[in-house]
C-alpha positions as CSV (number, residue, x, y, z in Angstrom):
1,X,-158.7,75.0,100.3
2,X,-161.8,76.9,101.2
3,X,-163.8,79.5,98.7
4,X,-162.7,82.3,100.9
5,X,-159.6,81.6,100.3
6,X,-159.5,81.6,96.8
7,X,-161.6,84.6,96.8
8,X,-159.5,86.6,98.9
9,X,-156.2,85.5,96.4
10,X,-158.5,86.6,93.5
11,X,-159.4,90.0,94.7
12,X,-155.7,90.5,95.7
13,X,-154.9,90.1,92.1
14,X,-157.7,92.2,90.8
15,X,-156.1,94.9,92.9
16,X,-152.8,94.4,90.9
17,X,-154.1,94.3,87.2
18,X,-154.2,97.8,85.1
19,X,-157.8,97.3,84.7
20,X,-158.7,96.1,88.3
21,X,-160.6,93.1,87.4
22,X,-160.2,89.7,85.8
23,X,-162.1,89.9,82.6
24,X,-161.9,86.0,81.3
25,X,-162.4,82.5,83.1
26,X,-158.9,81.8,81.1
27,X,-157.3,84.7,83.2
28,X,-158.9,83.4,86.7
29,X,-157.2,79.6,85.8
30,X,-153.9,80.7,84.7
31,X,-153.9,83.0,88.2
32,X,-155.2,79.5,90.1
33,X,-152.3,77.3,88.7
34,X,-149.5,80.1,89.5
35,X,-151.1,80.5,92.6
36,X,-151.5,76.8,93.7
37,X,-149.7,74.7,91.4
38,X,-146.1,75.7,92.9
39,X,-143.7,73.4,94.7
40,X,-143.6,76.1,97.4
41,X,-146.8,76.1,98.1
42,X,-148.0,72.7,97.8
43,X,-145.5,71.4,100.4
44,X,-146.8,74.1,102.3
45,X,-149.9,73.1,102.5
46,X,-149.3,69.2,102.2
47,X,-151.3,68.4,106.0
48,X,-154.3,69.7,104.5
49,X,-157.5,68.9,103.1
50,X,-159.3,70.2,100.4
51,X,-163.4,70.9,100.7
52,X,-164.2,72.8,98.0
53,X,-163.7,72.1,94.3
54,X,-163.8,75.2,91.5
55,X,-165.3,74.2,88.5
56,X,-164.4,76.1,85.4
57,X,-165.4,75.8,82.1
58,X,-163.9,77.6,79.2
59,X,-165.0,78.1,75.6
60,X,-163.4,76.0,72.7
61,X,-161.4,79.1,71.5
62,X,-159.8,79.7,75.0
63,X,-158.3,76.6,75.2
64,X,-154.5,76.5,74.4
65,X,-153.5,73.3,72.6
66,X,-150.0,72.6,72.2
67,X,-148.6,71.8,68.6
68,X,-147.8,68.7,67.9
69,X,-144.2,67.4,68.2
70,X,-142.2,67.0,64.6
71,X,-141.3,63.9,66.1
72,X,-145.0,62.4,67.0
73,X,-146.8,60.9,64.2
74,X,-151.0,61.2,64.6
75,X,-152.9,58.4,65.2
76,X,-155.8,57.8,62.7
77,X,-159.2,56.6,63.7
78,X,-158.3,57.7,67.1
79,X,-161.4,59.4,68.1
80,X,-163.7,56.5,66.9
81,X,-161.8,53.7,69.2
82,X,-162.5,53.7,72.8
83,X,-159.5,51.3,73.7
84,X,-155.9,51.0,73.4
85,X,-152.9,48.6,73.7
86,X,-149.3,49.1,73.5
87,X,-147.6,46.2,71.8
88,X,-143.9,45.0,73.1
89,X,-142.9,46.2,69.9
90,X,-141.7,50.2,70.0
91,X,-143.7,52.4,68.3
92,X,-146.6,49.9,67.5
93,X,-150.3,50.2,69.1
94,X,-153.3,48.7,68.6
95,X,-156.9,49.8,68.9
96,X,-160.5,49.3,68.8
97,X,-163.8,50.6,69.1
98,X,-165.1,48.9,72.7
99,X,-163.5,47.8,75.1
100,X,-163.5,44.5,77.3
101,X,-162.1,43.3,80.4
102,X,-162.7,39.6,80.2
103,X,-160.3,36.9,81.1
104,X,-158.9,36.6,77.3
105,X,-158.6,40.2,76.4
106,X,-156.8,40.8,79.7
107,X,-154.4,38.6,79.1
108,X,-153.4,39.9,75.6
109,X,-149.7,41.0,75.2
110,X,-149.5,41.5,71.1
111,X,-149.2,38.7,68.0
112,X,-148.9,35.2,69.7
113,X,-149.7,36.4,73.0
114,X,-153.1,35.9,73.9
115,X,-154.1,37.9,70.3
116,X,-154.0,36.0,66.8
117,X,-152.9,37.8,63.5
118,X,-155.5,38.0,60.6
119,X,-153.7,40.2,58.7
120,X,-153.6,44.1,60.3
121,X,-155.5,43.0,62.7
122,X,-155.6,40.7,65.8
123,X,-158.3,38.4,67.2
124,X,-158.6,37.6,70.5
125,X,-159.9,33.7,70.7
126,X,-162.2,33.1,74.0
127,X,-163.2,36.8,74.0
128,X,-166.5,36.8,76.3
129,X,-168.4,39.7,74.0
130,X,-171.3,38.7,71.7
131,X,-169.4,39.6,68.9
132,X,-165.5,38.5,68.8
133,X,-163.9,41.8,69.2
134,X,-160.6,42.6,67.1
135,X,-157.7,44.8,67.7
136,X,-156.1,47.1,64.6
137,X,-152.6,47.2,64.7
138,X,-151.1,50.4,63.5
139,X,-147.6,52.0,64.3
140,X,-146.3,55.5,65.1
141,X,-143.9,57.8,66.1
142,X,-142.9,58.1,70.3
143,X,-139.3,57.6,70.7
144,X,-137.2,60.5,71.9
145,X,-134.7,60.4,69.0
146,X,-137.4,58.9,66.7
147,X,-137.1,61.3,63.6
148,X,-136.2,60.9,60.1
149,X,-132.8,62.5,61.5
150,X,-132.1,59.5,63.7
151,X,-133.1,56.9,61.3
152,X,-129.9,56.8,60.0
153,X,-128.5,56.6,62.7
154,X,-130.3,53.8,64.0
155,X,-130.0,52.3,60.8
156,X,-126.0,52.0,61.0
157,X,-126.5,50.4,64.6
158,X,-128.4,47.8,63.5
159,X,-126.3,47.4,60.3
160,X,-123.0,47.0,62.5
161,X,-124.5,44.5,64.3
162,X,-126.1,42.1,61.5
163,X,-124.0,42.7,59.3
164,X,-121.1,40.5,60.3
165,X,-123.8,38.0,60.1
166,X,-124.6,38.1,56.4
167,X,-122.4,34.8,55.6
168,X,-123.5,32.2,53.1
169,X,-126.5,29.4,54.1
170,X,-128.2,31.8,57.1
171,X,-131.3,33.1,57.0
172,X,-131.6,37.0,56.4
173,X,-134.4,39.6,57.0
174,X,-134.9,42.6,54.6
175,X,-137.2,45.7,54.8
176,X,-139.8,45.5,52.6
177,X,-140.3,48.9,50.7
178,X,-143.0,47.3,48.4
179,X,-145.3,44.3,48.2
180,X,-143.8,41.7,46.2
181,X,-147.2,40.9,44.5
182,X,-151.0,41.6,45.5
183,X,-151.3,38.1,47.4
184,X,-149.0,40.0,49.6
185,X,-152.0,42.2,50.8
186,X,-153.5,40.0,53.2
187,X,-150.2,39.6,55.4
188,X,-149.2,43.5,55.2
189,X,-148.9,45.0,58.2
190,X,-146.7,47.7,60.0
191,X,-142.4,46.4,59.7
192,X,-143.5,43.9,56.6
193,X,-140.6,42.3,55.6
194,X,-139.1,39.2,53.2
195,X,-136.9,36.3,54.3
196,X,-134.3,34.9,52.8
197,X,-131.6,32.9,52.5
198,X,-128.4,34.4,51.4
199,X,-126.0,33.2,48.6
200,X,-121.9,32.6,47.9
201,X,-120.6,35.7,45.7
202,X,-117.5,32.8,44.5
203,X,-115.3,34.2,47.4
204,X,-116.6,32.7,50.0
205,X,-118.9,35.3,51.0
206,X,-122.5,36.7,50.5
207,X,-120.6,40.3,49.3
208,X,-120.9,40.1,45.1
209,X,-119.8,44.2,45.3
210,X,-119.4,46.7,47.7
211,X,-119.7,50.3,46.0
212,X,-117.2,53.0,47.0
213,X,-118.9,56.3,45.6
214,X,-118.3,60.0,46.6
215,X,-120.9,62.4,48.3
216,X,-124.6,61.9,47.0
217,X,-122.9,59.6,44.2
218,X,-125.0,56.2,43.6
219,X,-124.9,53.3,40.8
220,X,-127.6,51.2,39.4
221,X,-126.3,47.7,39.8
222,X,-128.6,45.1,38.4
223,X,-132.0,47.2,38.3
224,X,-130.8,47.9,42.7
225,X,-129.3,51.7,43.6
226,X,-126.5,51.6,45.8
227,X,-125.0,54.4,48.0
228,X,-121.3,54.5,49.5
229,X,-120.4,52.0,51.4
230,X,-123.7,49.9,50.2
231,X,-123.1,46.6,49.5
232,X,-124.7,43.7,46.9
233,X,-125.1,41.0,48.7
234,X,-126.0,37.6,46.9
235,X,-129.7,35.7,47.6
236,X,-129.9,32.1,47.3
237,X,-133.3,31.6,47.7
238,X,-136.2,34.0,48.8
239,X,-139.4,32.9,51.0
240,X,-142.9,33.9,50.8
241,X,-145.7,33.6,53.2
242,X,-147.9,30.5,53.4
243,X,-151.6,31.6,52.3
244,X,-153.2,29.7,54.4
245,X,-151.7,30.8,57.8
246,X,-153.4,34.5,58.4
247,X,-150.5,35.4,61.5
248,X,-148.1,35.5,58.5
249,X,-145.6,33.3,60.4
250,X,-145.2,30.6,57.7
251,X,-142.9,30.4,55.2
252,X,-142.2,28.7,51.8
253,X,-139.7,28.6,49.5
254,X,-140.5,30.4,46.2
255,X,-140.0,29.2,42.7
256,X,-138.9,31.5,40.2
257,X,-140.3,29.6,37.4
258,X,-143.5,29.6,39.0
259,X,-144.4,33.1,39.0
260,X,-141.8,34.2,36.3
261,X,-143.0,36.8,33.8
262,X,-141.7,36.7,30.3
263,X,-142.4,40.1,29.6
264,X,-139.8,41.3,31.6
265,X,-136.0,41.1,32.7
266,X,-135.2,38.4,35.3
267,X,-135.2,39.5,38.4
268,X,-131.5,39.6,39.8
269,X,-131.0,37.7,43.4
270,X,-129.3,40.2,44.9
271,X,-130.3,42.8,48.0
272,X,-128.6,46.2,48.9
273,X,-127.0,46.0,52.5
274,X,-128.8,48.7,53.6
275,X,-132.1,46.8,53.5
276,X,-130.8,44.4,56.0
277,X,-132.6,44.2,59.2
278,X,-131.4,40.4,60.9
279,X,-129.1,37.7,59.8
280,X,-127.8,34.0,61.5
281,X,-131.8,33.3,62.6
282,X,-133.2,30.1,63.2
283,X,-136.2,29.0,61.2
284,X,-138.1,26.0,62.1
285,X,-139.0,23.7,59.1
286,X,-142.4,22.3,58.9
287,X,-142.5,18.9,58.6
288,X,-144.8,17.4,55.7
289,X,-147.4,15.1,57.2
290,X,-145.9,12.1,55.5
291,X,-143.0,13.0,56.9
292,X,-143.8,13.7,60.2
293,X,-145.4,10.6,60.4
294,X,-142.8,8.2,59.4
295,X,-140.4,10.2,62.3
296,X,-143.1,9.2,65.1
297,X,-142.6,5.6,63.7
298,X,-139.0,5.3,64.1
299,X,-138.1,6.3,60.0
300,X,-135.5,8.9,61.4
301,X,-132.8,7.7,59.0
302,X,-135.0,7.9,55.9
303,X,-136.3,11.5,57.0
304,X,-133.6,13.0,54.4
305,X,-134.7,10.7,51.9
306,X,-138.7,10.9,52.0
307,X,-138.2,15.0,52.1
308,X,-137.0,14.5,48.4
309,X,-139.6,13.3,47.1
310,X,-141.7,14.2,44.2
311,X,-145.1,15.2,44.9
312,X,-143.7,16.9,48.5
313,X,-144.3,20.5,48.0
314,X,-141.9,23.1,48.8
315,X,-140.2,23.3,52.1
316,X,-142.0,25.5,54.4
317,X,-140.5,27.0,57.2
318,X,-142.1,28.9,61.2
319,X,-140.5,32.2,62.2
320,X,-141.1,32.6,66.1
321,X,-143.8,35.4,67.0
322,X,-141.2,37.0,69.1
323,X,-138.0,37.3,66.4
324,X,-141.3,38.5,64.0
325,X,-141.6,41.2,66.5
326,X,-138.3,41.7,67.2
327,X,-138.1,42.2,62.9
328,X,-140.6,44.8,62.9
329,X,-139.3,47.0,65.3
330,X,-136.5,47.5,62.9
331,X,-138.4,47.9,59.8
332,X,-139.5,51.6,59.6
């Protein structure tokens, strides 16, 4: 497009105004795109070759920004980081400051691919940087039905499909709403959530109530609300993160004596339906090092004995980086 060109299209619409002439850079640009920006013309002109650029610069209060979607959360700390990555999970991110293109950081995909958790954030072992640059993991809003409208929605899908799955012995992921205790703090992230293993109500299920309630109705069932159609279903045993392992992918049994507080009511091993994100998961259990030992020897048969012992510890158990991912996703 040449500048004669333009010129001539300007004056043209000069000549059509009420006042004759264009009075604002804003009013030039809006002509421009109406002028060049249509289908018509650019298909029109598609064998040619542009050789001169406009440049137009407009003042801060000129611009028009659009508002925000109701469905699009902001991102904080966005105009201090410099780099971005989209995690396989949906509607989680991570940023940082600088950016880098080395081998390592290239190949990083999200937790346990190519990036190691320390709590909310993920270092990338190998990075070529003087200083070991860390992502911040953070989540937000994108999705097209992503709303608090849709959540319940979503909610009932995943529900329907886990549900099912709630039977005695398996292992069960719930939302967490609230950190269990302080020494949570380390391992909270975006989509924290508790494992557990669920319970026999007496009838052969993991269902100790289900709560039939009108409209808006709900019931306090031992120190839980429940909604209609909610039910109470029964915990055996809960699991808490391992300390020592900063990716927040080990697990432990807890003991209730351990951490129990006098003070107060015991807490009652039951979960409300709705907080149910997975069920019927495998866990991998973590071998003890005398144990693991004597099955390298041959001591297969005495495996069930030895993991009885006193002295042993609590069981400790490895969720796969991918179901943790797939677990978060469905905690919002």
């Amino acid at each position: 497009m040449t500048k004669s060109k333009v010129t001539r299209d300007i004056t043209d619409h000069n000549e059509q105004t009420p006042s004759g002439r264009i009075t604002s850079p804003l009013e030039v640009a809006q002509h421009l795109r109406a002028e060049f920006c249509t289908q018509q013309w650019l298909s029109e002109h598609a064998d040619k070759k542009i050789n001169q650029v406009i440049v137009m610069y407009l003042d801060v209060d000129q611009i028009e920004r659009p508002a925000s979607p109701a469905d699009v959360s902001p991102v904080k700390g966005i105009q201090s980081s410099y780099s971005f990555l989209f995690l396989g999970t949906p509607g989680h991110y991570a940023m940082r400051a600088y950016s880098c293109w080395c081998p390592a950081c290239s190949r990083v995909r999200g937790r346990g691919h190519g990036a190691n958790s320390l709590g909310a954030s993920l270092v990338v072992p190998g990075c070529e940087r003087s200083k070991l640059t860390s992502w911040k993991e953070d989540q937000f809003t994108v999705r097209p039905f992503s709303g608090i409208k849709e959540r319940e929605k979503r909610m009932k899908e995943i529900l329907h499909k886990e549900l099912p799955k709630a039977t005695p012995g398996v292992w069960a992921c719930v939302q967490a709403r609230e950190l269990w205790s302080t020494r949570e703090e380390v391992h909270f992230r975006p989509g924290h959530h508790w494992l557990c293993e669920l319970g026999d109500a007496g009838d052969g299920t993991s269902c100790e109530k289900k709560f039939e309630l009108g409209p808006r109705k709900w019931e306090d069932y031992k120190g839980t609300r429940f909604y209609n159609g909610n039910q109470a279903l029964v915990i055996k045993r809960w699991l808490n993160r391992v300390d020592e392992d900063a990716s927040g992918l080990t697990f432990e049994e807890w003991d209730p004596a351990s951490e129990a507080d006098t003070s107060q009511e015991p807490v009652a091993m039951i979960i409300n339906s709705s907080e149910l994100r997975a069920a019927g998961f495998k866990l991998k259990e973590v071998l003890p090092p005398q144990l693991e030992s004597a099955a390298r020897g041959g001591m297969r048969t005495r495996g069930a004995g030895l993991r009885r012992l006193q002295g042993m510890g609590p069981q400790r158990f490895l969720l796969h980086v991918d179901a943790d991912t797939e677990f978060r996703s469905r905690c919002e």
